[in-house]
N, C-alpha and C positions, 0 to 999 in steps of 0.2 A: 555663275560660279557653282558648281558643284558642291554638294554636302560632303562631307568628310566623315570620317570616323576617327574621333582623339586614339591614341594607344592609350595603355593602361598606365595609370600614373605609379609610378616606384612606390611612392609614399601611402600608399591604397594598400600595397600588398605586403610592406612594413606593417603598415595599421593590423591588415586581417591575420600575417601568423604571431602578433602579439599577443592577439585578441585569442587566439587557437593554444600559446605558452599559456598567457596568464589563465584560462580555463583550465590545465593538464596539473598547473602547479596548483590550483584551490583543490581540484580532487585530489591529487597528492595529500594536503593539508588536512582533509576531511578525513582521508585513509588515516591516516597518524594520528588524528583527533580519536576517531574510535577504536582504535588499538590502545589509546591513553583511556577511552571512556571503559572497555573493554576489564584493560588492569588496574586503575583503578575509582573505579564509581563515576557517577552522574555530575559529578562537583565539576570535572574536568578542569582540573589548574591549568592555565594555557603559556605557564614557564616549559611544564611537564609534554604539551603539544609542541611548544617550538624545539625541545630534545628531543622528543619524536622523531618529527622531521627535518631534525638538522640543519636548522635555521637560530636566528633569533628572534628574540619578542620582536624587534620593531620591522623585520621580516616578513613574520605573519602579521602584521598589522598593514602591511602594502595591500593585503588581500582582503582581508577582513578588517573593515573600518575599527571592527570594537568585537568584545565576544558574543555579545547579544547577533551578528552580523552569522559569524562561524555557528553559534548554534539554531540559527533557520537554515543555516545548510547543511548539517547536520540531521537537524529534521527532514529536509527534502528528501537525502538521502535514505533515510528512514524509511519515506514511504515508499520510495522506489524499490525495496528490497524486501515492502511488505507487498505490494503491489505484483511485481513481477512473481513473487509464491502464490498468490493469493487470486488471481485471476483464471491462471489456464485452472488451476486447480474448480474455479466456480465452471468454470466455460467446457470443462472437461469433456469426453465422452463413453467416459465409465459407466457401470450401471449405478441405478438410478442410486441406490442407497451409498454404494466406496463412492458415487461422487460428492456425497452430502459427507460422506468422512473425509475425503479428501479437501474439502474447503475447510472443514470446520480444523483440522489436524495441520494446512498449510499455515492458518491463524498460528496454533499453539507453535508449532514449528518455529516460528519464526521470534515471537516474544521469549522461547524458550531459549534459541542461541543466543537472541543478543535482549538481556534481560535488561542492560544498564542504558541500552539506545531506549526502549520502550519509556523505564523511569524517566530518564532526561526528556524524555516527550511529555510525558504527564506532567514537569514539572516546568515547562519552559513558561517562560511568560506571555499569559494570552493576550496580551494586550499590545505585544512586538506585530509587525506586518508579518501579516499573515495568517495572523490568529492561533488557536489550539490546535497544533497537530493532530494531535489525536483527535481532535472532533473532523479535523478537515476530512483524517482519513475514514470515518467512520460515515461521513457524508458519501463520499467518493463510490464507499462501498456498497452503502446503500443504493447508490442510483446507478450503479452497476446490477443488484441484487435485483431490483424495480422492474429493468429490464427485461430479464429472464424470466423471473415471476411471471410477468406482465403476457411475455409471449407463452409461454404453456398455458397458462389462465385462456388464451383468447384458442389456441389448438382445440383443450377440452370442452372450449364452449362454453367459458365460467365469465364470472363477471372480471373484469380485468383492472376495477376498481380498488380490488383487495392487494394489487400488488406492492403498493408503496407504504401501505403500513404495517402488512407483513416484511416488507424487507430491511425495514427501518425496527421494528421488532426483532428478527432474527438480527440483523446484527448488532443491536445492542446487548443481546444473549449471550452470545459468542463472547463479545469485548467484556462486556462486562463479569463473564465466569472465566474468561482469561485470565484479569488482572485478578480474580480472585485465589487464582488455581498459585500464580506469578507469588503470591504474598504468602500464599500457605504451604503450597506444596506437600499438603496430606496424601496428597496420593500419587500415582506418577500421571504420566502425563498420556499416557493412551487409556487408562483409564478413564480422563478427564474427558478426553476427546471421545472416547464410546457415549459416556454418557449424554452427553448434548447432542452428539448425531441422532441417538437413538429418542431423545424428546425432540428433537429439529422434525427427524423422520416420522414420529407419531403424530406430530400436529400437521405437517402435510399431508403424510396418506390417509389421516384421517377426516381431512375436509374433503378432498377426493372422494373418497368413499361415500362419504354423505352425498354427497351426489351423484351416485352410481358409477365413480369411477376407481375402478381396481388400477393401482402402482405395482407394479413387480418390481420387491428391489434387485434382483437381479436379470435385469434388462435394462439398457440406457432408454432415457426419454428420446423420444421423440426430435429430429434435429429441426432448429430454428436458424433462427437470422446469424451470418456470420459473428464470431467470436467478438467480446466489448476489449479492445487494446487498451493500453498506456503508451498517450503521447510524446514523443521527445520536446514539442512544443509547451505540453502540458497534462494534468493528467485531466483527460474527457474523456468519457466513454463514449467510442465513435463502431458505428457500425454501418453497411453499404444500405442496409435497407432504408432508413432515417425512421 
């Protein structure tokens, strides 16, 4: 008797565009959560989310077990929006110095539109799955940062040791005079951004130099290994070289 091939069962392909709804309606959900987080504050009443989306509370609870549930996706969101600014910006190929503004200015950029997503990060509970957004993304960043570092380091012949605590250094610089710049707002915000570029760029071309190596900043480096992406699977920094 010959092997067969079953056809594809009805209830297979009910499952998968449910599965394809119910994902289109949580982004819906999350849309309207931060147009609520948006006007007004980090609090996000989620009476004020389900008039958003023109639903009811027990509505959004089909999708989000509990609010704790909508604010990790919230955060996910978050980072996807910090992530996608924030990479071609590192991955650029500006010259050497507007690329180190442009990473450092896609940071501000980004905490600057959406001030009330950043708080609600800082303020979510680290102890929900998933942990501190904010740290996750500052991990992310860093071994994206690692990377790059790592491979110029190894171009000029340097020890390629120093890259992970430089990268892990510079972005806690960045983050850290972020939320500082976010709280105070003394000054504006290109301002802020000159400033850090311009110590970012001194502490680099200055180790360069010590070792006989002259930075133009106006010349791109050197090209390396293909661009570090964000996964739709997850965020990994993947590149074809390994």
């Amino acid at each position: 008797m010959s092997d067969t091939v079953k056809p594809a069962v009805a209830g297979d392909a009910r499952k998968d565009r449910w599965s394809v709804h119910r994902e289109l309606r949580r982004r819906e959900f999350v849309d309207a959560a931060l147009r609520v987080l948006e006007a007004h504050g980090p609090e996000l009443p989620m009476d004020a989310v389900a008039a958003e989306a023109g639903v009811t509370k027990p509505v959004l609870y089909r999708y989000f077990s509990d609010k704790a549930a909508l604010l990790r996706a919230i955060d996910e969101r978050g980072s996807e929006i910090l992530l996608d600014r924030l990479l071609p910006a590192i991955n650029g190929s500006s010259p050497a110095l507007a690329r180190v503004r442009d990473a450092v200015g896609a940071y501000f950029a980004v905490i600057d539109e959406h001030p009330n997503l950043y708080w609600l990060a800082r303020w979510t509970n680290t102890e929900a799955p998933g942990g501190d957004p904010i740290q996750r993304n500052k991990e992310f960043i860093s071994i994206a940062l690692t990377a790059v570092i790592g491979d110029y380091l190894r171009i000029f012949g340097l020890d390629s040791g120093a890259a992970e605590p430089w990268a892990y250094g510079l972005t806690g610089l960045v983050q850290s005079t972020g939320e500082w710049w976010l709280q105070r707002r003394s000054m504006s915000r290109a301002h802020a951004v000159d400033y850090v570029t311009q110590l970012i760029w001194q502490a680099l071309s200055g180790v360069a130099r010590e070792a006989g190596i002259t930075l133009d900043p106006d010349r791109p480096l050197p090209a390396v290994r293909p661009a570090l992406t964000v996964h739709s699977s997850g965020r990994t920094p993947g590149n074809a070289a390994g």
